[in-house]
C-alpha positions in Angstrom: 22.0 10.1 2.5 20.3 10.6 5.5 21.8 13.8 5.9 19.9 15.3 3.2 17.1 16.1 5.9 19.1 18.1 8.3 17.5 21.1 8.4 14.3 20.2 6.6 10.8 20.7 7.5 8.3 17.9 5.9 4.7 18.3 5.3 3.0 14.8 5.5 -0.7 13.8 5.0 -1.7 10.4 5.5 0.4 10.3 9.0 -2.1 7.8 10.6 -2.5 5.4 8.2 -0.4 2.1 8.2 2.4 3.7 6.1 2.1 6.6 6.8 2.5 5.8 10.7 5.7 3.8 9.6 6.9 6.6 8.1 6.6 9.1 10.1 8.4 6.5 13.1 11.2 5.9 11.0 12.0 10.3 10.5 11.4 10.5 13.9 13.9 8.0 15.0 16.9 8.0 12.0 16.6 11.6 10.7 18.1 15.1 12.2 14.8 16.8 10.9 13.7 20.3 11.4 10.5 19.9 12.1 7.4 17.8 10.7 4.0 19.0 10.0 1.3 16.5 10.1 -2.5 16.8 8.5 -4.9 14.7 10.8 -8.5 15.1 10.2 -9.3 15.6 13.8 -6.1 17.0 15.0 -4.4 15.2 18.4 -7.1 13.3 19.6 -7.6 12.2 16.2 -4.6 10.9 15.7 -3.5 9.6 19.2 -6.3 7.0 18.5 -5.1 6.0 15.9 -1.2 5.4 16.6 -2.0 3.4 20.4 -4.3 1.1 18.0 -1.2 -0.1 16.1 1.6 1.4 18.0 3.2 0.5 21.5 2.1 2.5 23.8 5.5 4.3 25.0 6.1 4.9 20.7 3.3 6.3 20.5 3.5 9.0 23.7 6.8 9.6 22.3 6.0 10.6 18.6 2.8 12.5 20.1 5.1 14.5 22.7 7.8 14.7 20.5 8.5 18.7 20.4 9.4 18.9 16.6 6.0 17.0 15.5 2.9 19.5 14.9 -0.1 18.1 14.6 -2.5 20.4 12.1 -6.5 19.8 12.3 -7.6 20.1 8.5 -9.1 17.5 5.9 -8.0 16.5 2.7 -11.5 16.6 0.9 -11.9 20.9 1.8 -9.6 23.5 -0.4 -6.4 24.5 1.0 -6.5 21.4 3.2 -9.1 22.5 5.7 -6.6 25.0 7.3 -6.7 28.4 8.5 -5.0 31.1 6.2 -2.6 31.7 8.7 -1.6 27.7 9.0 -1.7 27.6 5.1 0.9 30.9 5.2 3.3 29.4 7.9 3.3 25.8 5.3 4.3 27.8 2.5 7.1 29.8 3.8 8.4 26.9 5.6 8.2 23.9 3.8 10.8 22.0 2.2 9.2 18.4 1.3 5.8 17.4 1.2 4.7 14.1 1.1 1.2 13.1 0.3 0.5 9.8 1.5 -3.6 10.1 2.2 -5.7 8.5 0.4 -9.1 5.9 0.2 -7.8 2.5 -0.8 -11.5 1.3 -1.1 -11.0 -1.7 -3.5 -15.0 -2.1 -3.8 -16.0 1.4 -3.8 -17.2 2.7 -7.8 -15.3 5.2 -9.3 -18.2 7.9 -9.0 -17.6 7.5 -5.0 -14.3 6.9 -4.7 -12.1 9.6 -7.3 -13.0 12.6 -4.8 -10.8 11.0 -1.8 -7.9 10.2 -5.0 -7.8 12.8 -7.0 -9.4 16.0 -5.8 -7.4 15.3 -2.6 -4.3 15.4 -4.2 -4.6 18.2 -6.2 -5.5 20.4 -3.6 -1.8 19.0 -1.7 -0.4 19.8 -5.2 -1.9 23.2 -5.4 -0.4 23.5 -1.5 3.3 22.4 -2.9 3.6 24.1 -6.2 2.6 27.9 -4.0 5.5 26.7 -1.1 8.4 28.7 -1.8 11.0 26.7 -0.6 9.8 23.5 -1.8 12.3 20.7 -2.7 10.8 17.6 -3.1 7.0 16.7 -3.7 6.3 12.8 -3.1 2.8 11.3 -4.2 2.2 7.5 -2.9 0.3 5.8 -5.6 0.3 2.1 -6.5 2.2 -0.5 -8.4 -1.6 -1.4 -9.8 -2.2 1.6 -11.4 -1.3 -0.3 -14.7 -3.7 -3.4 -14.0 -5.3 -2.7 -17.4 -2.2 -3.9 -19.2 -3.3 -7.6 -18.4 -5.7 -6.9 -21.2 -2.8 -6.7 -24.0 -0.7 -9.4 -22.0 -3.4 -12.1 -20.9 -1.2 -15.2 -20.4 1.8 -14.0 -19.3 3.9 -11.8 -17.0 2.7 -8.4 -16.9 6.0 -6.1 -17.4 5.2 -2.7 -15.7 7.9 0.3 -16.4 8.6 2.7 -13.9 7.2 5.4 -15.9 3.9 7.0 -16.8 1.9 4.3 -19.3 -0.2 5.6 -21.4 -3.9 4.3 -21.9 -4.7 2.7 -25.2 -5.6 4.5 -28.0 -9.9 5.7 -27.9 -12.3 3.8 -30.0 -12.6 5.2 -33.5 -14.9 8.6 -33.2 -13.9 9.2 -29.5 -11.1 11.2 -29.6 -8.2 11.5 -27.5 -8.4 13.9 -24.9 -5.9 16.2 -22.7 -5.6 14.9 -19.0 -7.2 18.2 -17.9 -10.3 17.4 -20.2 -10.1 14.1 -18.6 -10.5 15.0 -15.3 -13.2 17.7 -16.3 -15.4 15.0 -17.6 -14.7 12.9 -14.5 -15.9 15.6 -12.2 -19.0 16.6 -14.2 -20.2 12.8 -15.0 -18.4 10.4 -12.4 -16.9 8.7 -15.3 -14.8 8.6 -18.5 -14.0 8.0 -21.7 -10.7 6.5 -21.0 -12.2 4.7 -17.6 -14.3 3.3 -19.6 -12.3 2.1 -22.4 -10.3 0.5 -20.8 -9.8 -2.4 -18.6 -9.3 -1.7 -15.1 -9.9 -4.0 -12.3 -11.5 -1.1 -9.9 -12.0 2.4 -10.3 -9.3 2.8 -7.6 -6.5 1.4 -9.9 -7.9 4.4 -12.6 -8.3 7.0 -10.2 -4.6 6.4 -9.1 -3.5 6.5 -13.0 -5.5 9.6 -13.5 -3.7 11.2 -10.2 -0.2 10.0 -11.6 -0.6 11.7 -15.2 -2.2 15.1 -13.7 0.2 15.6 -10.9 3.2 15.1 -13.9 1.0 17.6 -15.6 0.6 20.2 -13.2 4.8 19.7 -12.1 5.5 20.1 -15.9 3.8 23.1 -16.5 5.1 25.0 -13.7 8.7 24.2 -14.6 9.2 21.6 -11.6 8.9 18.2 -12.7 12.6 17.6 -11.2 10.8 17.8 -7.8 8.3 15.2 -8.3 8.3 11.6 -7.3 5.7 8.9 -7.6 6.3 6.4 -5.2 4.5 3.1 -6.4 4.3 0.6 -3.8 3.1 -3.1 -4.0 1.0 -5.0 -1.7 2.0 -3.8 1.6 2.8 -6.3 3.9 3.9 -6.4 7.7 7.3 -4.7 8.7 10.9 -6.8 8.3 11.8 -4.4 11.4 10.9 -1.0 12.0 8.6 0.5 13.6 9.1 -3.4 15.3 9.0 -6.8 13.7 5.8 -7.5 12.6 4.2 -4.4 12.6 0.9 -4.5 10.6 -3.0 -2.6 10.9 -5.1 -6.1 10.1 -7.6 -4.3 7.8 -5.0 -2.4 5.9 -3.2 -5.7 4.9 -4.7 -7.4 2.4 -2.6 -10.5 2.3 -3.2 -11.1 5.7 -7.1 -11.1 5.0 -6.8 -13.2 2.1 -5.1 -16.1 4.9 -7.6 -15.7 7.2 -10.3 -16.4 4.7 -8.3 -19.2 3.6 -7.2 -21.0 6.9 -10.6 -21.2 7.9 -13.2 -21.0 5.1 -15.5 -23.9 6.0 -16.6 -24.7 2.3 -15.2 -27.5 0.4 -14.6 -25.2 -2.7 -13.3 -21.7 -3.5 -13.8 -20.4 -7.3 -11.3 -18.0 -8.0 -11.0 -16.5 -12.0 -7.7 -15.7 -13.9 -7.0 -14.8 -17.2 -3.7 -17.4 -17.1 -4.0 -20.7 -18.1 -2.5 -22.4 -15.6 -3.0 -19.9 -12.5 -1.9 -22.0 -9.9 1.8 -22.3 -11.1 1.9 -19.0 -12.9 0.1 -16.3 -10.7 1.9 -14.5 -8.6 1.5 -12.0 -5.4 4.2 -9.1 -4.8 3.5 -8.2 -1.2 6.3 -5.8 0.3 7.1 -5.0 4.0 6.0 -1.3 4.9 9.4 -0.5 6.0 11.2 -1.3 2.9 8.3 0.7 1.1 9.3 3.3 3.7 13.2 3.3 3.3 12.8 3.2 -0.5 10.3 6.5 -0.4 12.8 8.3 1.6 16.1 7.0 0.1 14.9 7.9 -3.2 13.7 11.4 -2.1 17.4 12.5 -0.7 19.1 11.1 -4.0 17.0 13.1 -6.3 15.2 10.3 -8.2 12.0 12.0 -10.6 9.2 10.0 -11.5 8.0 6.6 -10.9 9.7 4.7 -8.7 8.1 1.0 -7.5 8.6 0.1 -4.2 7.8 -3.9 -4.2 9.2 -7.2 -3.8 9.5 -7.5 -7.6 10.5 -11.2 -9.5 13.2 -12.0 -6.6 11.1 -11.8 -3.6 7.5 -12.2 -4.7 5.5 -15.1 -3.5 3.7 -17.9 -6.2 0.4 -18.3 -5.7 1.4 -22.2 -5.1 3.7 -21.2 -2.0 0.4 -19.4 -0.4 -1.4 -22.1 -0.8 1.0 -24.5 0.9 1.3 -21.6 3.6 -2.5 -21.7 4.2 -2.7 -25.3 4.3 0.2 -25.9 6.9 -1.8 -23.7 9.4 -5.5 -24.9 8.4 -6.8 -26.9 11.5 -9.6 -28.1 9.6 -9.8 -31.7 8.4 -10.9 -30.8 4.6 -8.9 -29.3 2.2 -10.8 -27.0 0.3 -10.6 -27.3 -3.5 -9.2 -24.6 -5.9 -11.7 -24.0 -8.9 -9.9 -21.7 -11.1 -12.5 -20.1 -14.0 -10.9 -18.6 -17.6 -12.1 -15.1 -17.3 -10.7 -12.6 -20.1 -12.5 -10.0 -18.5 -12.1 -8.5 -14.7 -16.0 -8.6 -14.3 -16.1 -11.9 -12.8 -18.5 -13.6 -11.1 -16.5 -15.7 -8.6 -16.0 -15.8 -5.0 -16.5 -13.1 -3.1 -12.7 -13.0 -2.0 -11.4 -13.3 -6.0 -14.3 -10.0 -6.6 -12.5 -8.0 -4.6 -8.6 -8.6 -4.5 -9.3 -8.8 -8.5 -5.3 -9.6 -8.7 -5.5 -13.1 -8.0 -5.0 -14.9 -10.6 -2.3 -12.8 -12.6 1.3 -12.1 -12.8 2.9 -8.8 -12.8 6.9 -7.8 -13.2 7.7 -4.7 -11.7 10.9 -3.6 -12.9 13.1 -2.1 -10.0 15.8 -0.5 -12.2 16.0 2.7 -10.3 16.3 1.0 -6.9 19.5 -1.0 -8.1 20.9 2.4 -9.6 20.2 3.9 -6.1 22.1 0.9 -4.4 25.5 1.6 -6.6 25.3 4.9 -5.2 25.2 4.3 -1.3 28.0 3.4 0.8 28.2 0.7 2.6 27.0 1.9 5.8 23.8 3.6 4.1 23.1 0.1 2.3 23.1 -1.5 6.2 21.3 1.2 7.5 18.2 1.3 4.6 16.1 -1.9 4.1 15.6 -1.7 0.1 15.0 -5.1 -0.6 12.4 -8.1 0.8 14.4 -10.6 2.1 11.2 -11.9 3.7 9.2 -15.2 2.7 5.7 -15.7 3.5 5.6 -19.1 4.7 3.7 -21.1 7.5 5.6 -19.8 10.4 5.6 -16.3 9.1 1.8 -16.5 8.4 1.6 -18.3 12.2 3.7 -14.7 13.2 0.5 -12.8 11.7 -2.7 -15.1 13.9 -3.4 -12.2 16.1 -3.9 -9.9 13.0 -6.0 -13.1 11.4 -7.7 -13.1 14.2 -8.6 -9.7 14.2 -9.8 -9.6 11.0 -12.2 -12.8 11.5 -14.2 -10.2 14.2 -14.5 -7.7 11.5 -16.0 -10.8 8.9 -17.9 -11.7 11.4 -20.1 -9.0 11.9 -21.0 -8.9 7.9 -22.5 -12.9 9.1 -25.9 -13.6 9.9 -26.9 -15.3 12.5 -26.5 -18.5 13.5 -24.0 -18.5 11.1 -22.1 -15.7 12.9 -21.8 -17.8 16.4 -20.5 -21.0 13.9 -17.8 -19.0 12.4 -17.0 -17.2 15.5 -16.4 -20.5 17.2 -14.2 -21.8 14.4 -11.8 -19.0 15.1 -11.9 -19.3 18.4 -10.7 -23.0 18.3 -8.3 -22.2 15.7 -6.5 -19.6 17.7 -6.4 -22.4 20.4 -4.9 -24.9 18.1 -2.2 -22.2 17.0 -1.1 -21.6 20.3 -0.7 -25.1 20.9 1.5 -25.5 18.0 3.5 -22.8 19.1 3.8 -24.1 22.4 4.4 -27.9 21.0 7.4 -26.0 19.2 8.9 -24.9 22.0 8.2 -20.9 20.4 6.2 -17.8 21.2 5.4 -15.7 18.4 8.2 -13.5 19.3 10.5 -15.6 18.6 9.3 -16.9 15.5 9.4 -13.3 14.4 12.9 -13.0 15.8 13.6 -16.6 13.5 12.1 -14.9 10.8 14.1 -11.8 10.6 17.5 -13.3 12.2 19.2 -13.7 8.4 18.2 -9.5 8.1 20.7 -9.1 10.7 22.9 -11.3 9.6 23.5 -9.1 6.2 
């Protein structure tokens, strides 16, 4: 399979971001590429920042040095990328796959703010990949929540997601239906929509991903090249199973890893979370998926040809109950209290909860993302290309693994801290502070570092 890219030159935006760095690592090191042409909004230095902030140092000298890597200065948010016509020129004669993995994934942000950095950024990489004339493959990274409005028509249950383009409901009466194209039109000239507004999304981030989905099919379609396209849907994306290295993770761009910290040391006695199910704590459900297997799904899926949708997440074997989080958290709490779970019936996403349940709007719910075209992929590798390509979770967030992630925790209680007033601020800080302390004494009462718990963690992966 991996053979497919012998030869090829790749276009890929989005090269600094958490998967996007994971991606670009795992080409690098598995594939015999042609070449690789990255879009960094302040070229080198840019994105040499960026990769030694998550990246060991020698990995990251390497992929910066590495002679096949070009590193282009433009911006997603300008036309023709923020390149030069004779940059733009040299993509299109040259390129073979494109991969646009940019994007704001600004959970809080209204749709009015946020659908530039979504949507008009990918159709100007569209634009880009349907004028390439050697263009194979086209790859848009969009999310497994891009459907979150179904929980309206499935409130106390599991959420079945397809791996196709759902439609929206049908318009009130008098509304009319409209073509995606007048869609997007009214979207640019008013910051909203019909359809946005008729329906129930959790954020304008899930719409503005279900709007990209239906008007890059549309725009593939109408140029004759839908066989080209695929929308890669990941999950929640989690910390790497291996590659770049066990345990790889940005802080801020994992959101499970937030939620934890919140939870192993929130000093309240109560947290008031909503949910439309009515029994959340045994039915809800979180999918979080390690970036590589989001990576090795993207890329395995590319070289066989798959169109579409394609979701790359734990899906109902792997993903984690809401009640195994909690235990998670609680195993790893230093704190004397236990804080108590108040779960409030909301049949709406406009809830008026905690702060945490506000913004990761999915706790609380249940979704089952089918995985169909993974297992048709498996029956067509060998067995050395099912070895060599992590498709599958075989991970379990648990206390150990969630002891595996305290640096990141920790990291992420400095950037909560700053959003604290003061005294507050010194309280909280000092909470962490002693809670890192008792987590190293664990470890070291267990007769472990936190390499080897990771190595624990991921010993039955190399066992398969």
């Amino acid at each position: 399979m991996l053979d497919y890219y012998q030869g090829k030159t790749i276009f890929i935006t989005g090269g600094s971001g958490f998967l996007g760095t994971a991606l670009v690592h795992r080409i690098a090191t598995s594939v015999e590429f042609k070449h690789i042409y990255l879009l960094q909004r302040g070229g080198q230095t840019g994105l040499s920042a960026k990769w030694h902030q998550c990246l060991r140092f020698n990995t990251a000298q390497w992929l910066l040095e590495h002679p096949q890597i070009t590193i282009l200065d433009g911006d997603m948010m300008k036309p023709s990328l923020g390149l030069d016509n004779d940059q733009t020129e040299m993509l299109k004669q040259n390129v073979h796959i494109i991969i646009h993995a940019a994007s704001s994934i600004n959970l809080a942000q209204r749709l009015q703010k946020l659908w530039p950095s979504v949507i008009r950024a990918t159709e100007y990489a569209v634009e880009l990949g349907l004028q390439c004339d050697k263009l194979e493959r086209f790859v848009y990274v969009s999310t497994a929540y891009s459907n979150t409005h179904l929980c309206s028509l499935f409130p106390n249950r599991d959420v079945e997601v397809e791996e196709r383009i759902i439609p929206l409901e049908q318009m009130p009466p008098n509304n009319g239906n409209s073509t995606v194209a007048e869609e997007y039109s009214e979207l640019q000239s008013r910051g909203s929509t019909k359809e946005y507004e008729s329906n129930d999304f959790p954020w304008g981030y899930g719409y503005a991903k279900h709007l990209s989905e239906r008007l890059v099919t549309d725009k593939f379609t109408r140029h004759g090249k839908y066989d080209r396209l695929l929308i890669v849907r990941p999950s929640v994306i989690g910390p790497a199973e291996s590659m770049p290295f066990p345990g790889y993770a940005v802080p801020t761009s994992v959101p499970m890893t937030m939620v934890a910290a919140v939870f192993v040391n929130h000093p309240a006695f109560s947290l008031e979370l909503s949910s439309r199910l009515d029994d959340p704590e045994s039915d809800s459900n979180l999918d979080e998926v390690p970036v590589d297997v989001v990576v090795d799904r993207l890329l395995g899926h590319l070289a066989y040809q798959t169109q579409g949708c394609v979701h790359a997440v734990s899906g109902r074997k792997a993903r984690l109950s809401f009640k195994e989080l909690e235990a998670a958290v609680y195993q790893v709490r230093w704190l004397p209290w236990r804080f108590r779970l108040k779960w409030v019936k909301n049949d709406g996403w406009n809830s008026k909860s905690d702060a945490i349940s506000r913004l990761y709007k999915i706790f609380g719910t249940s979704f089952d993302f089918h995985e169909e075209k993974t297992e048709q992929l498996v029956s067509k590798l060998s067995g050395e290309e099912r070895r060599t390509l992590r498709l599958f979770n075989t991970r379990k967030v648990g206390a150990w693994e969630l002891m595996s992630r305290s640096k990141q925790m920790y990291d992420c209680s400095t950037i909560f801290a700053r959003k604290i007033a003061y005294p507050y601020r010194a309280l909280y800080q000092l909470l962490w502070l002693i809670w890192w302390v008792y987590v190293k004494l664990i470890v070291a009462w267990a007769a472990f570092d936190l390499q080897a718990v990771r190595r624990q963690l991921f010993a039955d992966r190399k066992a398969l």
